[in-house]
C-alpha positions in Angstrom: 0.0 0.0 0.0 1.2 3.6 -0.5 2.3 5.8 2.1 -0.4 8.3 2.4 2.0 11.0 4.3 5.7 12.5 4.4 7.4 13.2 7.4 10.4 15.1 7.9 12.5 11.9 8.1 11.1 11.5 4.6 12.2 14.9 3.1 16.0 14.3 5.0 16.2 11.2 3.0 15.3 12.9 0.0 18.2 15.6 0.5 20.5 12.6 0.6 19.1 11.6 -2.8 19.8 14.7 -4.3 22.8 16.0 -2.8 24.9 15.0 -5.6 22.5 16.2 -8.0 21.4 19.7 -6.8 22.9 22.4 -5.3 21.2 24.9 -2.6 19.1 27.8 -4.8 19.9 31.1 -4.0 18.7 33.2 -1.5 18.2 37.0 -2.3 17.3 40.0 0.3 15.0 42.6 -1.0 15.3 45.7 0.3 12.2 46.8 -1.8 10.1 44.1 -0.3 11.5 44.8 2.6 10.9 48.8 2.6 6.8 47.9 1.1 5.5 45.6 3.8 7.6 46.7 7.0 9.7 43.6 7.6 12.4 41.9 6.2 11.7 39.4 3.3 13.8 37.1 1.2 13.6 35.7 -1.8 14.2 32.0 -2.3 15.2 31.5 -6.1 13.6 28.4 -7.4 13.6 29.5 -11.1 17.5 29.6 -11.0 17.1 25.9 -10.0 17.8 23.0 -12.3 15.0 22.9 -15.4 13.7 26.4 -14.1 11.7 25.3 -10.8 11.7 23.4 -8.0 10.1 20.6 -10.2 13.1 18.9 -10.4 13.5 18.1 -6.6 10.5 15.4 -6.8 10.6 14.7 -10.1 14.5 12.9 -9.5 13.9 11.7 -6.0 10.7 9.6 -7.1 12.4 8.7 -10.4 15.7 7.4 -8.1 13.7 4.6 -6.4 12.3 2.9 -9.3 13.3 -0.5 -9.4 15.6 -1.5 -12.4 12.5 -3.3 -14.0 10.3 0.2 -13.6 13.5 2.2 -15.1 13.6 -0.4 -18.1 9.9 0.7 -18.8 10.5 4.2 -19.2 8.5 7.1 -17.3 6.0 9.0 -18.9 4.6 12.5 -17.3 1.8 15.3 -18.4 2.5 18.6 -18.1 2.1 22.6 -19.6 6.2 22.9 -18.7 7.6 22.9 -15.3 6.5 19.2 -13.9 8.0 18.0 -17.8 11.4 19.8 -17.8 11.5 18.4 -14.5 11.0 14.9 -15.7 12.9 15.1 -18.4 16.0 16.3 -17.0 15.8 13.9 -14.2 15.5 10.9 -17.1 18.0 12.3 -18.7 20.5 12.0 -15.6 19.2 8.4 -14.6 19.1 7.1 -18.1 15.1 6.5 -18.4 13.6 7.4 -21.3 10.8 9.4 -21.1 7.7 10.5 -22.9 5.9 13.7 -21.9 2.1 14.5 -22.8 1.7 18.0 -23.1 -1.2 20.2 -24.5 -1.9 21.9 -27.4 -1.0 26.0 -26.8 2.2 25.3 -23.9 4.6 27.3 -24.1 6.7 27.0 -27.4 10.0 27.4 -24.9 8.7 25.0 -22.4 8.3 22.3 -25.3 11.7 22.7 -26.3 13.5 22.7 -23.7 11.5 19.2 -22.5 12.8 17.8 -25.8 15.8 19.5 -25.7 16.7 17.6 -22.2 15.8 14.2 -24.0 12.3 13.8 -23.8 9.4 12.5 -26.4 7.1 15.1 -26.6 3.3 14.2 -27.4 0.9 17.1 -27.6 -3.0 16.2 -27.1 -5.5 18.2 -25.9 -5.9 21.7 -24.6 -6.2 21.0 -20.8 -3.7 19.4 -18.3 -6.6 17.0 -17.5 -6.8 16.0 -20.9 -2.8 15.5 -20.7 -3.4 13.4 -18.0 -5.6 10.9 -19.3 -3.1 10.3 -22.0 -0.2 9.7 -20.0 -2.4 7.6 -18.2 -3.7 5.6 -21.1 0.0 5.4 -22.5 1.4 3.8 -18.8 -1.7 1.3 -19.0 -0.6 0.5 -22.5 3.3 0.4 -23.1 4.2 -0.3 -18.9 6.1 2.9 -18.3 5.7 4.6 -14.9 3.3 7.6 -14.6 5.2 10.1 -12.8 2.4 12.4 -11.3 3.5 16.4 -10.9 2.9 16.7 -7.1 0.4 13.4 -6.1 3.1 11.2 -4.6 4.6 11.1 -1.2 8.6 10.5 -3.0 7.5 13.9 -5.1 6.2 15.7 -2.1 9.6 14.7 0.4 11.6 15.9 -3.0 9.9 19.5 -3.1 10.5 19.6 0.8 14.2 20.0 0.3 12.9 23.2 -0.7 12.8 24.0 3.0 15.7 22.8 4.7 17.4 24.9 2.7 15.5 28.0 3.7 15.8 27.2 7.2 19.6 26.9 6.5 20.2 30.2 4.7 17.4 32.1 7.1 17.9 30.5 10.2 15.6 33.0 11.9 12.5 33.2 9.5 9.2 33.1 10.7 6.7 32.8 7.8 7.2 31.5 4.7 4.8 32.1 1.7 4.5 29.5 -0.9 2.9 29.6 -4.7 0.7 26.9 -4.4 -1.1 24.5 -7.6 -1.7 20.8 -6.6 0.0 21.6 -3.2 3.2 19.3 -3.6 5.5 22.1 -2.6 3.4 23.6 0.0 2.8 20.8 1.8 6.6 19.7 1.5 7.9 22.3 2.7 5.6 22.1 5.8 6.3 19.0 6.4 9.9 19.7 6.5 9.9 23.0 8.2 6.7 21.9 11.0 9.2 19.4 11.7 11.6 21.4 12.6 10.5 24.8 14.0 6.8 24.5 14.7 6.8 27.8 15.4 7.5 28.8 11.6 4.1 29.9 10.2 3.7 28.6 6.1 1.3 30.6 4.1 0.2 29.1 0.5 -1.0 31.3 -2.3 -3.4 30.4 -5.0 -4.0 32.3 -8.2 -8.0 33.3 -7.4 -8.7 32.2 -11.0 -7.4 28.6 -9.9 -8.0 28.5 -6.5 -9.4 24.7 -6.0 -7.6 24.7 -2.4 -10.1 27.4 -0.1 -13.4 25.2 -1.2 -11.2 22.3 -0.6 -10.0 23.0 2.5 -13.7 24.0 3.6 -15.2 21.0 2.4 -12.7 18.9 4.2 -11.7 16.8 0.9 -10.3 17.4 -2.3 -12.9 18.8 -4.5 -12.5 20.1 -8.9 -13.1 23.3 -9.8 -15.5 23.2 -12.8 -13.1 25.7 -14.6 -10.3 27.7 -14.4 -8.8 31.1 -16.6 -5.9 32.1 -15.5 -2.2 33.3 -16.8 -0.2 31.4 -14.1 -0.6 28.2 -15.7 2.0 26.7 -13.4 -0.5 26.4 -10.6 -3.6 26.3 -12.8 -4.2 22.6 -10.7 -8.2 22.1 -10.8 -8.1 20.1 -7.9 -5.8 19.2 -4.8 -3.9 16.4 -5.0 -4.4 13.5 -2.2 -1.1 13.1 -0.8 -0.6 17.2 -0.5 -4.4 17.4 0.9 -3.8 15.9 4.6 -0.1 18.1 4.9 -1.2 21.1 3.8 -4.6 20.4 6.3 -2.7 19.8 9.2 0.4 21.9 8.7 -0.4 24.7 7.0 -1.5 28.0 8.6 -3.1 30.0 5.7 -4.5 29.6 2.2 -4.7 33.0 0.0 -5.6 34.2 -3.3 -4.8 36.7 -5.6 -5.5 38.6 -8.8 -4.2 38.5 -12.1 -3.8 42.3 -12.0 -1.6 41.0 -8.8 0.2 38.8 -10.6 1.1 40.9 -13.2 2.5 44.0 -10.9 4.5 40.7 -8.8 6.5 39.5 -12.3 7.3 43.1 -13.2 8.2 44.2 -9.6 10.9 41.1 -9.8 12.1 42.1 -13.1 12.4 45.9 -12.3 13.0 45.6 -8.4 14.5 42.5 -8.0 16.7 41.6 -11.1 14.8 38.4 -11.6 12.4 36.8 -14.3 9.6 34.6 -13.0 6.6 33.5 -14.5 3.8 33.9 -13.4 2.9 31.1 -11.4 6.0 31.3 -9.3 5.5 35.4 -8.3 2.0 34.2 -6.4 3.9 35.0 -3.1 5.5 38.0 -3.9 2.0 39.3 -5.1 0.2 38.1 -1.9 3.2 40.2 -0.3 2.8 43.4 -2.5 -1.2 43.2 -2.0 -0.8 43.5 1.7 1.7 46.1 1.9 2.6 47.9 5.7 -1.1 45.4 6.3 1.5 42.4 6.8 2.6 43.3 9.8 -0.5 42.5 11.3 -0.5 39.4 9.6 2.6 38.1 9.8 6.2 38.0 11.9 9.0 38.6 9.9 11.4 37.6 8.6 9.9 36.8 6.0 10.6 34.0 2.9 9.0 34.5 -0.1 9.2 31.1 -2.6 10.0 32.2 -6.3 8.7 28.8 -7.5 9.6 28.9 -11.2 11.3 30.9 -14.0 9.8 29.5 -17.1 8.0 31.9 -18.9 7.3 32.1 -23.0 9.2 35.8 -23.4 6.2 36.6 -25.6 3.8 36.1 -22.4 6.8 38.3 -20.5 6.2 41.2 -22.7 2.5 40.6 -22.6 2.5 40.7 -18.9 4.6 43.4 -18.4 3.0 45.7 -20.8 0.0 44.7 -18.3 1.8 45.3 -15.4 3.2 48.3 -16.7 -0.5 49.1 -17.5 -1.8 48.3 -14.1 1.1 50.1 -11.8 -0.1 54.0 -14.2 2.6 53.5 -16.4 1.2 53.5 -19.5 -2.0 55.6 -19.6 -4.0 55.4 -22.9 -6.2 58.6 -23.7 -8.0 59.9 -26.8 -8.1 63.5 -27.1 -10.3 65.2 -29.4 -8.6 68.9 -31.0 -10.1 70.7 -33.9 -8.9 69.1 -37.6 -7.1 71.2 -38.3 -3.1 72.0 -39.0 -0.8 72.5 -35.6 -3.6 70.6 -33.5 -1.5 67.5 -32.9 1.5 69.4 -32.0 -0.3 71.5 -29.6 -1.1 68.7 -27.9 2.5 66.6 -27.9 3.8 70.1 -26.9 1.8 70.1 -23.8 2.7 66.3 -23.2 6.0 67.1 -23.5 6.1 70.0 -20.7 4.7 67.2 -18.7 7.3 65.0 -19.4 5.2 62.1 -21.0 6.8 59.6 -23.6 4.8 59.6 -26.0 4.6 55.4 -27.3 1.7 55.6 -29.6 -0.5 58.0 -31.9 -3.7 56.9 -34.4 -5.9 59.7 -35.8 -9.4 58.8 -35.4 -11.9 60.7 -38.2 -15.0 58.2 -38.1 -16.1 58.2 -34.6 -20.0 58.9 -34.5 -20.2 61.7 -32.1 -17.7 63.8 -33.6 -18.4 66.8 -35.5 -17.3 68.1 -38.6 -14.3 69.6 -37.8 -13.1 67.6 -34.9 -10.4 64.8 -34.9 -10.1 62.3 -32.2 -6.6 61.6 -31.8 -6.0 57.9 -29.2 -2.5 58.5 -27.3 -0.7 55.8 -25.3 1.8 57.4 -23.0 4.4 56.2 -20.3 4.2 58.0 -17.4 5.8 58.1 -14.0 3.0 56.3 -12.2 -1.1 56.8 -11.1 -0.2 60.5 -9.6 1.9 61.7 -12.8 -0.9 60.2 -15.0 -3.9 61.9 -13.3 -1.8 65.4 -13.5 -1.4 64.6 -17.4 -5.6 64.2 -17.9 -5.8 67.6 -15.6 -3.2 69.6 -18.0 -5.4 68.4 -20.8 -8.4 69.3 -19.5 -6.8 72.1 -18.2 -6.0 73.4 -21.6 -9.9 73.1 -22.8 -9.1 69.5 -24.7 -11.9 66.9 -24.3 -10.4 63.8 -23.1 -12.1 60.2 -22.6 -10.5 56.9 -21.2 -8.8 54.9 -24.5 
């Protein structure tokens, strides 16, 4: 029968497994964190880790103990990127092949790097679900092992590693917040750190748009969400996984949500603040952090650690995102301005813009909007600006100087 739990004498055994294999991630201070939320917060680096994320940590410690007869059979995984780089690397290194089912629209980096590391890549589907049932299907039929993303006890004590090593480097911390999915990291990581220092509170973070955990929690079992929309598709799980459920019950202190507009701000804070690219998916605890602002420090005791769970974003979806977050934080303000049609009107305007030192990004001349009159033009402006203030001081100087201005 399966083990239905880890302990910490699980996760210690699993550091022996991959001590030769992996080496500690980086831990970062931020001072900007630190300076937003009124206590001092570090950054545990999980997408400089092997493959990106902290995948890898379970993916090779359950992938170690297969017998030679399993390892002869091959693995075979199903995953939108993290949980197959993962897998793949981890074949790679124990000399299993492995076949990875992933769906239709992942990321076109995420798929090459999974092949790149080794890996047959098979795309079906558009849903992780549907991904699933194929891998499924293709252990039932051909004898290799499935190799679930978070739903083992050998995956969950391989994510836990994850927090020795945070109680190593920040010997002091007192809450650690986790990006949660399927809950195999969350629930490692309490398992390792409850075993140690009880008195270590661990918060998990779902993306709202994916948040199968606060229902599941409530109802006392796992239960699927009926559908999900969200960019973090690292932790777009629609329901908790069994192993995880009973750790993250028992062990874990708090289960939050947060926006995609949170999300958004969270990856470009790290790119701008911090120096570091993460996707999505792995800035959940950052943007529960940023959300909360000086309102932490009734929430929590510092210091504070802050899991970056994954680096693996599509650099199209990077510039999507942080033309959002950009977007979100008053940088770019869109406008349309309607002037008289006639000669000088534009550079009235971009004079003004200029004396309030806007960058001006885009300009399209608009002549067939139906309230207009005759001799009007609507002109739509997208401008970068310093921020919310700077951009409500730009609408005033327009307004100011007798323009009619609507939201772009």
């Amino acid at each position: 029968m399966q083990q239905t739990t880890v302990t910490l004498a699980d996760v210690l055994a699993a550091r022996e497994v991959l001590a030769d294999v992996l080496t500690p991630t980086p831990m970062e201070f931020s001072q900007a964190l630190t300076d937003r939320i009124g206590m001092p917060v570090h950054l545990k680096c999980e997408n400089l880790q092997r493959a990106g994320s902290f995948k890898m940590r379970g993916a090779y410690t359950r992938m170690s103990r297969l017998t030679e007869d399993e390892k002869s059979r091959g693995v075979v995984a199903a995953s939108a990127g993290n949980h197959a780089q993962g897998v793949a690397l981890a074949a790679r290194l124990l000399g299993i092949d492995a076949a990875v089912y992933m769906p239709f629209g992942a990321s076109m980096p995420k798929l090459a790097a999974t092949k790149g590391y080794g890996a047959t890549v098979i795309q079906v589907g558009t849903t992780i679900d549907d991904c699933i049932r194929a891998a499924q299907q293709h252990a039932q039929d051909t004898g290799a092992v499935f190799i679930p993303p978070f739903d083992h006890p050998d995956i969950v004590a391989g994510q836990g590693t994850c927090g020795l090593e945070i109680l190593d480097q920040v010997p002091d911390v007192r809450t650690i917040v986790v990006c949660t999915g399927g809950g195999g990291l969350v629930a490692g990581i309490a398992a390792a750190v409850k075993g140690l220092r009880p008195d270590v509170r661990v918060v998990a973070v779902q993306a709202e748009q994916a948040a199968a955990w606060p229902a599941s929690l409530e109802a006392g079992h796992p239960v699927a969400l009926a559908s999900m929309s969200t960019m973090a598709d690292g932790i777009a799980v629609g329901r908790p996984g069994d192993v995880p459920f009973g750790l993250v019950a028992e062990l874990v202190d708090g289960m939050e949500t947060v926006s995609e507009a949170a999300l958004a701000r969270s990856v470009l804070f790290l790119v701008e603040r911090a120096k570091l690219v993460v996707e999505p998916a792995g800035a959940a605890a950052t943007a529960h952090l940023m959300e909360l602002g000086r309102e932490a420090e009734n929430r929590y005791e510092g210091p504070v650690v802050a899991v970056l769970s994954g680096g693996n974003i599509d650099p199209v979806l990077l510039l999507r995102i942080l033309r959002q977050g950009l977007t979100v934080a008053g940088r770019y303000l869109q406008l349309r301005v309607r002037v008289p049609d006639r000669p000088g009107s534009l550079s009235g305007v971009l004079a003004l813009l200029a004396e309030m030192r806007c960058n001006v990004l885009e300009v399209q001349h608009h002549r067939r909007v139906p309230d207009l009159t005759v001799d009007e033009v609507a002109i739509s402006l997208t401008l970068e600006t310093m921020g919310h203030e700077h951009a409500a001081e730009v609408r005033q100087a327009l307004l100011g100087q007798g323009y009619r201005v609507d939201q772009s």
